[in-house]
C-alpha positions in Angstrom: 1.2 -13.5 48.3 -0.3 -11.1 46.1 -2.7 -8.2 47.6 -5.7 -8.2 46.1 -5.3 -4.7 45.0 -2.0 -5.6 43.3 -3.8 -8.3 41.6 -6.7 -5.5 40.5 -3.1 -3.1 39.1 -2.0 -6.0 37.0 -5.4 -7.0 35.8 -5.8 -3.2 34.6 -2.4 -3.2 33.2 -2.8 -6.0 30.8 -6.7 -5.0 29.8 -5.4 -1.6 29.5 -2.5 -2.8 26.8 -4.8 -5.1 24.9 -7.4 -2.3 24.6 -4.3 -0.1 23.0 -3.4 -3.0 20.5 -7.1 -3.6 19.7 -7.4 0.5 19.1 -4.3 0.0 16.7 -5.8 -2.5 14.5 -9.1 -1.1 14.5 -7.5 2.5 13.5 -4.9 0.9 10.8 -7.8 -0.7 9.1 -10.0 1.6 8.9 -7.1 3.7 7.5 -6.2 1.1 4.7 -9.9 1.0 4.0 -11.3 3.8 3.8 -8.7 6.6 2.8 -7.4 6.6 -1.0 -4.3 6.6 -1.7 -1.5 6.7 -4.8 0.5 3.7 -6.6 3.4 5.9 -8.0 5.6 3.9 -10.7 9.2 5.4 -11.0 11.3 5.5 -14.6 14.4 3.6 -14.6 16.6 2.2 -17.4 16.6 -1.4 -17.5 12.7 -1.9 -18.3 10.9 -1.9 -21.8 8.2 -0.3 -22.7 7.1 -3.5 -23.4 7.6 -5.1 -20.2 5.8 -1.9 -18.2 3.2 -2.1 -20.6 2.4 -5.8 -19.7 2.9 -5.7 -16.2 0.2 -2.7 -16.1 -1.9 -4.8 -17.7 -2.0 -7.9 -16.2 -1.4 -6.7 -12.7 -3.1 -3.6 -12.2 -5.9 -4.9 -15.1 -5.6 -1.4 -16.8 -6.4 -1.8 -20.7 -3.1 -1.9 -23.4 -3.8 1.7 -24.2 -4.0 2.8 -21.2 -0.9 0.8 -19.9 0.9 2.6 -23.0 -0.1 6.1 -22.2 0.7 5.2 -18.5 3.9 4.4 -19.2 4.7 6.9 -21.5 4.3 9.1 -18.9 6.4 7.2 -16.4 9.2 7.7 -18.6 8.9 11.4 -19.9 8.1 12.6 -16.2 10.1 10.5 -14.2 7.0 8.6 -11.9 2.9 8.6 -12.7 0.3 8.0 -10.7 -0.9 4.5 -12.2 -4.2 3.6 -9.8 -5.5 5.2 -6.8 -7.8 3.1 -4.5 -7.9 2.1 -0.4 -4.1 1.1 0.6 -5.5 -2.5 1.4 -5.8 -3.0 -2.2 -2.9 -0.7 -3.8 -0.3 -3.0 -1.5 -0.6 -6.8 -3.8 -0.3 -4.5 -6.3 2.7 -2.9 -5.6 4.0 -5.8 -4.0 3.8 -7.5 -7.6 5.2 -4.7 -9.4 8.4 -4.4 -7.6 8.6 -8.2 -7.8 8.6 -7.9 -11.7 10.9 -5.4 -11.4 9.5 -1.7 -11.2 9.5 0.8 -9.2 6.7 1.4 -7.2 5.2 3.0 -3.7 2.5 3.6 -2.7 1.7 7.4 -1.1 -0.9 8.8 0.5 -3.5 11.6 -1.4 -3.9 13.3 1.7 
């Protein structure tokens, strides 16, 4: 039979741990929300200008000059900063780029 003080240990034990996971949560969303960060687009060679330039627009919603200039400097310096906003709305983003097929990650501005 258990003691009642072991019961009490194990009681602890398991609040203690979800307390932990709860602080974990709490702490990752609060970093997703409220700290910017960077989507960075990498240059590569088998995308057009064209196909850059319309996946800026439709995805990020940035206008077609924008997109252009944007991706002029992707490919003349090698990566660009293309939005920065919280991480909880830069990773759909990102997500949908590099399912078109960019390159893209997301860093933090810190």
């Amino acid at each position: 039979m258990y003691t009642s003080s072991l019961k009490e240990a194990q009681f602890k034990n398991i609040y203690n741990t979800a307390v932990e996971e709860l602080e974990e949560v709490v702490v990752e969303e609060l970093t997703d929300v409220g700290a910017n960060s960077e989507l960075i687009v990498y240059n590569d060679d088998h995308n057009t200008f064209d196909w850059v330039i319309q996946c800026f627009v439709e995805v990020i919603g940035h206008t077609f000059e924008q997109s252009e200039q944007l991706s002029l400097l992707v490919h003349y310096k090698g990566k660009a900063a293309v939005k920065t906003a919280p991480m909880n709305v830069l990773k759909p983003l990102k997500n949908e780029l590099v399912n078109r097929g960019l390159s893209a990650v997301i860093e933090s501005c810190d």
